[in-house]
Every structure is written in structure tokens, then in C-alpha cells.
DSSP file (Angstrom, degrees, kcal/mol; ACC not computed):
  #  RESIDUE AA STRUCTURE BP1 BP2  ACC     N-H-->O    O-->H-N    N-H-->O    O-->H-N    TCO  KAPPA ALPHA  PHI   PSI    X-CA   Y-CA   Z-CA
    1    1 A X              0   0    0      0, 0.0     2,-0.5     0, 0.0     3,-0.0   0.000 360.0 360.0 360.0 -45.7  102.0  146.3  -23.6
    2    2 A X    >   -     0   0    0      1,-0.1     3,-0.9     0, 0.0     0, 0.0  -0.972 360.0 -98.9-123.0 132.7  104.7  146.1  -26.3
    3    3 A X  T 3  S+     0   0    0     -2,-0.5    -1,-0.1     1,-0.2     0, 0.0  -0.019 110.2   4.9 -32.0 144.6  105.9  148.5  -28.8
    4    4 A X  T 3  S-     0   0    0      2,-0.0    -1,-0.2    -3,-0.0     0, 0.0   0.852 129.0 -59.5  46.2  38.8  104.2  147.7  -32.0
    5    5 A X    <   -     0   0    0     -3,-0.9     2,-0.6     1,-0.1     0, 0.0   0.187  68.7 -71.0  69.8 166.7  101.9  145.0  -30.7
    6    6 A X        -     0   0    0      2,-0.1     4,-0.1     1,-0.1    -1,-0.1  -0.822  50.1-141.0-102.1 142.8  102.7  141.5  -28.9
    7    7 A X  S    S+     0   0    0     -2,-0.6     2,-0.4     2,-0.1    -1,-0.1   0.260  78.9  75.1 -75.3  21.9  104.2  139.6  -32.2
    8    8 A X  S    S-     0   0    0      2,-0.0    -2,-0.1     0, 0.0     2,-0.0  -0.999  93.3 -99.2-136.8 142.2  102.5  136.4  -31.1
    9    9 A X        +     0   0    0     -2,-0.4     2,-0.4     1,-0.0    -2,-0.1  -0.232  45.1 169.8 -82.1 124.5   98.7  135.5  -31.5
   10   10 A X        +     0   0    0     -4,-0.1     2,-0.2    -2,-0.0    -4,-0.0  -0.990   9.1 173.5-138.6 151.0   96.4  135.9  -28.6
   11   11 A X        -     0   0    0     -2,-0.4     2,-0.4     2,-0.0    -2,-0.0  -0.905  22.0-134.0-137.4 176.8   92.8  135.9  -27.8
   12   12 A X        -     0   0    0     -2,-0.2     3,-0.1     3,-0.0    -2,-0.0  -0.863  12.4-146.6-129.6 178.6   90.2  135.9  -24.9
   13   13 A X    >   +     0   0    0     -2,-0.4     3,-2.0     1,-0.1     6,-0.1  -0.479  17.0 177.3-143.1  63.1   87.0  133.5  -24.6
   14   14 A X  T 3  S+     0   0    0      1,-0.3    -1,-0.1     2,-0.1     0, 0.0   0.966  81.6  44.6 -53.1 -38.5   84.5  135.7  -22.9
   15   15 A X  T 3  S-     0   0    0     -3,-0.1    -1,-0.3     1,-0.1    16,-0.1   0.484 104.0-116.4 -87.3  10.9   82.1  132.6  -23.4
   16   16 A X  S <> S+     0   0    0     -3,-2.0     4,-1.4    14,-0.1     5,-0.2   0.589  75.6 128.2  71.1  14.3   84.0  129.5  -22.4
   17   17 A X  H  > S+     0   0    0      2,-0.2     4,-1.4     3,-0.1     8,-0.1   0.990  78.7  29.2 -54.6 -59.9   83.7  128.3  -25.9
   18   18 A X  H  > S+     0   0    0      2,-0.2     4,-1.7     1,-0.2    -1,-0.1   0.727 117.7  59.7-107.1 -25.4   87.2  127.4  -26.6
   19   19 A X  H  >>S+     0   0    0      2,-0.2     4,-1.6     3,-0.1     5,-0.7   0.972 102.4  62.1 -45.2 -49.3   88.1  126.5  -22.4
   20   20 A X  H ><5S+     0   0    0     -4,-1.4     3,-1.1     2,-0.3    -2,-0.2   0.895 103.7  41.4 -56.6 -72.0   85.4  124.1  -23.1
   21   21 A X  H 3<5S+     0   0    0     -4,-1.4    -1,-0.2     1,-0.3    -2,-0.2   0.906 122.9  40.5 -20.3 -91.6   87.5  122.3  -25.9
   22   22 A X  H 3<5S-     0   0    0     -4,-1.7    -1,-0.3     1,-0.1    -2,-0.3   0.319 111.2-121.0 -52.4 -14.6   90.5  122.5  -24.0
   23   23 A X  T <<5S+     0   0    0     -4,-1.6    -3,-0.2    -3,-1.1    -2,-0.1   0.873  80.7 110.4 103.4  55.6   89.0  121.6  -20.6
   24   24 A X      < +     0   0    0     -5,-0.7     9,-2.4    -8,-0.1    -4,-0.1   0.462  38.4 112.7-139.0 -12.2   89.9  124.4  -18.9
   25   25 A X  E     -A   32   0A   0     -6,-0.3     2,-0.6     7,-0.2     7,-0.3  -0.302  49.7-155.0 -45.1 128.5   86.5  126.0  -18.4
   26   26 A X  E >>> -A   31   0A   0      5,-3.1     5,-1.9     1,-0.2     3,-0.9  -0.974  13.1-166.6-110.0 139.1   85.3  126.2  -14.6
   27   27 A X  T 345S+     0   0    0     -2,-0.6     3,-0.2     1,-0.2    -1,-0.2   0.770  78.0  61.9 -72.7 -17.5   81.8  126.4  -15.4
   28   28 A X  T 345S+     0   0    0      1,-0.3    -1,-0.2    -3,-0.1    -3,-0.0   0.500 108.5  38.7-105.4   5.7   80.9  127.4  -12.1
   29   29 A X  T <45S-     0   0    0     -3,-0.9    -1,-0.3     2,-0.2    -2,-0.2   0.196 101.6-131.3-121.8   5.8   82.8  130.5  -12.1
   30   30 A X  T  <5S+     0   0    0     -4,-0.6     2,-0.3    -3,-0.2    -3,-0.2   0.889  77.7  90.1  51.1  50.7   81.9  131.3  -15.8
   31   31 A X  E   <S-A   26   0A   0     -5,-1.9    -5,-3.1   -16,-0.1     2,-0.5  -0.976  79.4-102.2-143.1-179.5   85.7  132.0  -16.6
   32   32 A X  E     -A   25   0A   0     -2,-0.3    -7,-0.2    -7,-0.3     3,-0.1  -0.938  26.9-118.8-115.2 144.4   88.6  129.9  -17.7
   33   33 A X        -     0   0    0     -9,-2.4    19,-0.2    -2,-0.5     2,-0.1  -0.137  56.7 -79.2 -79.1-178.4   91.1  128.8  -15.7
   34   34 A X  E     +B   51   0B   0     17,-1.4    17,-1.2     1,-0.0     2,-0.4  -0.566  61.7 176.5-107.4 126.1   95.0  130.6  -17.2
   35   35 A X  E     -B   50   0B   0     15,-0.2     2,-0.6    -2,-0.1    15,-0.2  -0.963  25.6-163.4-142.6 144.1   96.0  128.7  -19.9
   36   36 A X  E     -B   49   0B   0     13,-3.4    13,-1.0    -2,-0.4     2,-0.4  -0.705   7.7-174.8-142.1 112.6   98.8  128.9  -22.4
   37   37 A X  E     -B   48   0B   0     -2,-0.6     2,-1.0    11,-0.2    11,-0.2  -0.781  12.4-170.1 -87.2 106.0   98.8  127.1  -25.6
   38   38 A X  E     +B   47   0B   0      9,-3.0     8,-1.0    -2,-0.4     9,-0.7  -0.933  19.7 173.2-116.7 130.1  101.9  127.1  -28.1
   39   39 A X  E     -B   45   0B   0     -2,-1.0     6,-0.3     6,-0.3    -2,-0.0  -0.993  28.3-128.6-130.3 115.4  100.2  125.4  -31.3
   40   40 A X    >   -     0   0    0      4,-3.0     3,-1.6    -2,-0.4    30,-0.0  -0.059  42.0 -79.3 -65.6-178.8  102.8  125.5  -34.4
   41   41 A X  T 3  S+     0   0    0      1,-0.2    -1,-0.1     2,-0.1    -2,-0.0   0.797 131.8  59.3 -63.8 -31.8  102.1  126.8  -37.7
   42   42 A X  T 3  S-     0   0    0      2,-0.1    -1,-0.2     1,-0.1     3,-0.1   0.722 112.6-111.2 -17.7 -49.3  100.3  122.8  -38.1
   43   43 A X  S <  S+     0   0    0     -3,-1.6     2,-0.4     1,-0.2    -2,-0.1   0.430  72.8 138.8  69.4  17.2   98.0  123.2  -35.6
   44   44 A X        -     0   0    0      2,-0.0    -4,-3.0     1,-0.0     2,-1.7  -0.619  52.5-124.6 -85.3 128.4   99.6  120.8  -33.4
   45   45 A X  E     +B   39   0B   0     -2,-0.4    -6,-0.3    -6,-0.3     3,-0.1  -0.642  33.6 170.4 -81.3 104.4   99.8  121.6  -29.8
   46   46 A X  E     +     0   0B   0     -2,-1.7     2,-0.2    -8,-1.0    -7,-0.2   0.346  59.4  14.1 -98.4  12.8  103.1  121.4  -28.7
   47   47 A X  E     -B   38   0B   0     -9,-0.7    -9,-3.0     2,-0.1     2,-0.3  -0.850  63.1-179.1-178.9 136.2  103.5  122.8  -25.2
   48   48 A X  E     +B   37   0B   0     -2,-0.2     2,-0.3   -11,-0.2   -11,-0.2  -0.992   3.5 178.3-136.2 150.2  100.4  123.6  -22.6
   49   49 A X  E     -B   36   0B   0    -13,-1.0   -13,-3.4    -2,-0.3     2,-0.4  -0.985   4.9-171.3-144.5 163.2  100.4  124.9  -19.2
   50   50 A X  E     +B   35   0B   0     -2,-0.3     2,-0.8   -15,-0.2   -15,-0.2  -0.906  10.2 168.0-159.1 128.0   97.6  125.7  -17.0
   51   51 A X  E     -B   34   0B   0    -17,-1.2   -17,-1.4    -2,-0.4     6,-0.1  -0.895  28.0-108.7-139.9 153.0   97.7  127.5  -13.7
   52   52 A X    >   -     0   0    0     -2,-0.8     3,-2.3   -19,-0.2    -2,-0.0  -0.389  36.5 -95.7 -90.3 174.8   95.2  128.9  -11.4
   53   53 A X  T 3  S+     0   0    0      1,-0.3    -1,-0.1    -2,-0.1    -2,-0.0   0.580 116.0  58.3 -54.2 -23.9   94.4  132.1  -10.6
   54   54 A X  T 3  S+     0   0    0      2,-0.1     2,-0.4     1,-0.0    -1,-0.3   0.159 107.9  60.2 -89.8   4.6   96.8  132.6   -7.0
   55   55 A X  S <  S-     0   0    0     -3,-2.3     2,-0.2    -4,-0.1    -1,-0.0  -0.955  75.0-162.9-142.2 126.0  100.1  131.7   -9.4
   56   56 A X        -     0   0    0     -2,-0.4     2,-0.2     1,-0.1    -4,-0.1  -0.515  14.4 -92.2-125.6-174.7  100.8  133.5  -11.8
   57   57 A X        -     0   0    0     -2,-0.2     2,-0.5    -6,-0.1     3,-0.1  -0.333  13.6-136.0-100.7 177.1  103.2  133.2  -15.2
   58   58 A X     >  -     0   0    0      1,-0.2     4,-1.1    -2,-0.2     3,-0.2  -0.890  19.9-164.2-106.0 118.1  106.9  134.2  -16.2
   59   59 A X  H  > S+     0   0    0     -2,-0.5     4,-1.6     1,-0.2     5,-0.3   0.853  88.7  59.8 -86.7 -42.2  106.2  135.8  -19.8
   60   60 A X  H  > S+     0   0    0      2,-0.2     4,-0.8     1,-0.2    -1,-0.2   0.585  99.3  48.7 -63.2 -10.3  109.9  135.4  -20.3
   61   61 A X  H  > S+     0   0    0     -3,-0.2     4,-2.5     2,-0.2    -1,-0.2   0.773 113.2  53.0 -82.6 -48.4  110.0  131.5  -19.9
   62   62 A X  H  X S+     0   0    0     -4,-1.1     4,-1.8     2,-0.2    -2,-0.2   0.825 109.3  45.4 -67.3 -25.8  106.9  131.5  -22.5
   63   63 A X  H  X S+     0   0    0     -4,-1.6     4,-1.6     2,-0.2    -1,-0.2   0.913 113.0  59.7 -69.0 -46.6  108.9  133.7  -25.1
   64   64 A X  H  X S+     0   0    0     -4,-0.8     4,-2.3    -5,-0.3    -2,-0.2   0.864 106.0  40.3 -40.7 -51.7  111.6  131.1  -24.2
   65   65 A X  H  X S+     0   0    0     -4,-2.5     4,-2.5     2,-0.2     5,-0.3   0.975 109.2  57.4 -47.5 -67.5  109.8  128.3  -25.2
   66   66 A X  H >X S+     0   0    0     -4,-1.8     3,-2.1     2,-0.2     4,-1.0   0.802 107.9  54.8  -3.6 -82.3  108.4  130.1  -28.4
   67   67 A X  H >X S+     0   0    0     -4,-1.6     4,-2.0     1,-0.3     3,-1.8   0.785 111.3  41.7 -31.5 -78.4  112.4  130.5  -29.1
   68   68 A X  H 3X S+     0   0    0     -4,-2.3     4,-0.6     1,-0.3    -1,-0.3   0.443 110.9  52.6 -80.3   2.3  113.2  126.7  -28.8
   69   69 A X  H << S+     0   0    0     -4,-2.5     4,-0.4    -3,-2.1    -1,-0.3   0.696 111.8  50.1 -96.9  -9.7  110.0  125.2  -30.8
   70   70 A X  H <X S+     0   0    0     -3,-1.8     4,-1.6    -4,-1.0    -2,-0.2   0.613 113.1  44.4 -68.5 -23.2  111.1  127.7  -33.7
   71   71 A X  H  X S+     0   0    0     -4,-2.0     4,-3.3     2,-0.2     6,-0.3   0.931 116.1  48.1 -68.5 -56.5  114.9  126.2  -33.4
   72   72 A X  H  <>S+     0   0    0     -4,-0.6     5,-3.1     1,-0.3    -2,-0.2   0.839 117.4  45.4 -61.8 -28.6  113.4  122.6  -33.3
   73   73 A X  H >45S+     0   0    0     -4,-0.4     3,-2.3     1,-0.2     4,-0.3   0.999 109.6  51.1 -80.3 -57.5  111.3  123.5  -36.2
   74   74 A X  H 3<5S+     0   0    0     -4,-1.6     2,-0.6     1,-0.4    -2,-0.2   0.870 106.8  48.3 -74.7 -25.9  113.6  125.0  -38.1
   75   75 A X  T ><5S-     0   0    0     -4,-3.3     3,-1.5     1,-0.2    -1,-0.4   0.130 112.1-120.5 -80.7  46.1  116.2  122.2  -38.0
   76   76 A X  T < 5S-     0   0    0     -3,-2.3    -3,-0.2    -2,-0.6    -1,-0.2   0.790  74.9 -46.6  20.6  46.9  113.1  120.1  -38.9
   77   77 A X  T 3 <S+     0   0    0     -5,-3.1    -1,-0.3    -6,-0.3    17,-0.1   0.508 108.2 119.5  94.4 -21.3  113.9  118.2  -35.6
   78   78 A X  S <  S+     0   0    0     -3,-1.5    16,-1.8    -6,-0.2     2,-0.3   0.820  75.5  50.7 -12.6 -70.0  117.7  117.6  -36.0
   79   79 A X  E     -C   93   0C   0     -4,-0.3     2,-0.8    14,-0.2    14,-0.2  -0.714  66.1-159.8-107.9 137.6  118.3  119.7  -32.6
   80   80 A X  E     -C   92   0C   0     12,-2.2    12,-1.3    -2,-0.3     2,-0.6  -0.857  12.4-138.6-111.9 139.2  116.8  119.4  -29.6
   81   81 A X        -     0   0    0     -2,-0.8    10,-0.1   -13,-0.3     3,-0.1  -0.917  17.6-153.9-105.2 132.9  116.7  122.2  -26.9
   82   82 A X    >   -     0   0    0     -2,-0.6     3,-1.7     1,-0.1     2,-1.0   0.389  41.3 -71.6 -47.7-179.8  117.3  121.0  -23.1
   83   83 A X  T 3  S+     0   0    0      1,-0.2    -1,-0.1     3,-0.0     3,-0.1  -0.834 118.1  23.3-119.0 130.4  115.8  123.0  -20.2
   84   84 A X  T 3  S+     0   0    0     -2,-1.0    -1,-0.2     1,-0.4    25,-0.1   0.012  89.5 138.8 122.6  -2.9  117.1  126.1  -19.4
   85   85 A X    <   -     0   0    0     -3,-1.7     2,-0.4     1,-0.1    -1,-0.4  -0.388  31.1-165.6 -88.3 163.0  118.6  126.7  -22.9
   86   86 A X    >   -     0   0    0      1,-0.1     3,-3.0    -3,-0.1    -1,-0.1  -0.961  39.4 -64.2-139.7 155.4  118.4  129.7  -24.3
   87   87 A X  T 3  S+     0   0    0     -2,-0.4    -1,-0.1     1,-0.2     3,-0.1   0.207 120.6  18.0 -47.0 147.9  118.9  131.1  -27.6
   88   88 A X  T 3  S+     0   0    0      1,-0.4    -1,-0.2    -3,-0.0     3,-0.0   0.199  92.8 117.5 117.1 -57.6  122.8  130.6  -28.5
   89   89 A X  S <  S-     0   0    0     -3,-3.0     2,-0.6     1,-0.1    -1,-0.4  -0.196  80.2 -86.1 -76.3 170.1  123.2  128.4  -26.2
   90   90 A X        -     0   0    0     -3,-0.1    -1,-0.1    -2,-0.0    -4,-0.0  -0.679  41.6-145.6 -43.7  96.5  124.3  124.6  -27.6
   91   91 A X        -     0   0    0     -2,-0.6     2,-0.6   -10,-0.1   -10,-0.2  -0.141  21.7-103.8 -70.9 179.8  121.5  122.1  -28.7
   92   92 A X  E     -C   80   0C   0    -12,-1.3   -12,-2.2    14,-0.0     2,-1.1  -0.930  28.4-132.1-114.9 100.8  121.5  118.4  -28.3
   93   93 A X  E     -C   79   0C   0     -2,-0.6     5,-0.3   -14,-0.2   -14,-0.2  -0.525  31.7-129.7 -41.1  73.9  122.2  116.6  -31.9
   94   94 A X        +     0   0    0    -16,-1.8     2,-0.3    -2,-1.1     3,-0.1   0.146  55.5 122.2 -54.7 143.0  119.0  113.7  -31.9
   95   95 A X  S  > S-     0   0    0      1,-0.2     4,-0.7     2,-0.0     3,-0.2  -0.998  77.4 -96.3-176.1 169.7  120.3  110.4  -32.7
   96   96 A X  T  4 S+     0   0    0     -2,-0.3    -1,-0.2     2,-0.1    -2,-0.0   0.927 116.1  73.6 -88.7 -28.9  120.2  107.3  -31.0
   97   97 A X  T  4 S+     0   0    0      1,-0.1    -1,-0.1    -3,-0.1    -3,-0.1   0.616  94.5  51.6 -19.3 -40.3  123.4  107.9  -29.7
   98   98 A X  T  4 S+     0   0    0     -5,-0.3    -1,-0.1    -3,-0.2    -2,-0.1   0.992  80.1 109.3 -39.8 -74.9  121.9  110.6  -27.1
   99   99 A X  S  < S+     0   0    0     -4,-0.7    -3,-0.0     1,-0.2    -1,-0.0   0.544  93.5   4.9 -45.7 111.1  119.3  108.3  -25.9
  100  100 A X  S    S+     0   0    0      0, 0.0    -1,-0.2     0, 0.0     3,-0.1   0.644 126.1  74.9 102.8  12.3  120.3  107.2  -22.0
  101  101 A X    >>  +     0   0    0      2,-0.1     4,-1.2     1,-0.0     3,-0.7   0.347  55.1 110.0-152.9   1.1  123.2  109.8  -22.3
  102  102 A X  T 34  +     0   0    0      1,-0.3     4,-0.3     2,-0.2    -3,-0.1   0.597  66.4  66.3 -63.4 -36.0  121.7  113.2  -22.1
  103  103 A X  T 34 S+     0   0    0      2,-0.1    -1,-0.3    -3,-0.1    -2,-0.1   0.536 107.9  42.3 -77.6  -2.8  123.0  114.2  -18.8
  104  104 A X  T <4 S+     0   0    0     -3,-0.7    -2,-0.2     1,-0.1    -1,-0.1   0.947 107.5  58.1 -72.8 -69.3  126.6  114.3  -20.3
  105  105 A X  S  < S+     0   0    0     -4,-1.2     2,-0.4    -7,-0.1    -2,-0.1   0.858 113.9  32.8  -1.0 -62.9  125.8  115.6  -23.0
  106  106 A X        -     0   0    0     -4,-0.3   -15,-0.0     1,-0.1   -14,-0.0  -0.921  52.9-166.5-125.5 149.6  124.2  118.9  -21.3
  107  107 A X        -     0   0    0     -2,-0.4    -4,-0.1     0, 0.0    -1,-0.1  -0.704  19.7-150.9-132.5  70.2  125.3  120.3  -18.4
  108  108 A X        -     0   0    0      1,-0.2   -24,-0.1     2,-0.1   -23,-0.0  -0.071  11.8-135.9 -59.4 159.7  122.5  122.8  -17.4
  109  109 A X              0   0    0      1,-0.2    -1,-0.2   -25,-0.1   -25,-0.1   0.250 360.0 360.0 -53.0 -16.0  123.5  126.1  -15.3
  110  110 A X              0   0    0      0, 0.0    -1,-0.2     0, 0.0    -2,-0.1  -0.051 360.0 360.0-145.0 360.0  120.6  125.6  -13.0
């Protein structure tokens, strides 16, 4: 699928083990429903989505994400990214000063 492997950790759950956990298993079709987990280097889950089978996902929105919980990590929380931003783009400085004030602040594209 990608040159040199996809750089980000994936698995399947041919047995509903790990749907089960996450609550995502339909038992009654003995699969699990599309789920996409971004769990930091912690093991905190930071970002889930879950769609059924008739809709399917934007791989580029999920690299996107990636992108902006590895900015938020690195400035250990400092920066925030808005939606729609993309690497590059300006982040949002965390403060109490944002707070109530966010649409000035960012002016999405979108």
C-alpha cells in the first residue's frame, strides 16, 4: 500500500477480542464495526472514530490528525491545532486568554 510499509501501527482482530474492549464488536455479524484509534506513545486514547460499513474513511484527514497530536505533543501542550489546520499552518497559543475568543483568533478556510 505504501512504499516501505505504512509508518504507523495497525492491526486486525479476527476474533473480536480487542472490538470487545472497545465496544465496537457486532457480535451478530462476528466482525467489528470500522474503527480508528490514535493512542499516543502513553497509551492514552486521544482521538476515536467509528463508522459503519456503507461510509467509508479519508486516510488523509487520519494522517492529518496524527500530524496535529504530534505538534500538541511536542510543544508539550503549549499549541493547540484548530480544525482544518494543517501542518505549517498557525497554531492557537493555550492560555486563558484564548478561552471565549477562539473564533478571532482562527479564521478557518473552510
Amino acid at each position: 500500500m505504501v512504499d516501505g510499509g505504512f509508518p504507523f501501527p495497525m492491526l486486525s482482530d479476527a476474533g473480536g477480542r480487542i472490538g470487545s474492549v472497545y465496544g465496537i464488536y457486532d457480535e451478530a455479524g462476528g466482525i467489528d464495526v470500522r474503527g480508528r484509534y490514535i493512542i499516543d506513545p502513553d497509551g492514552i486514547v486521544q482521538a476515536i472514530e467509528i463508522l459503519t460499513p456503507p461510509v467509508g474513511r479519508k486516510v488523509t484527514e487520519s494522517i492529518r490528525q496524527l500530524q496535529a497530536f504530534q505538534h500538541v505533543r511536542e510543544t508539550k501542550g503549549a499549541e493547540a491545532c484548530p480544525a482544518s489546520w494543517e501542518p505549517g499552518q498557525p497554531t492557537l497559543k493555550v492560555g486563558p486568554d484564548l478561552v471565549g475568543k477562539v473564533w478571532k483568533v482562527w479564521k478557518s478556510e473552510e
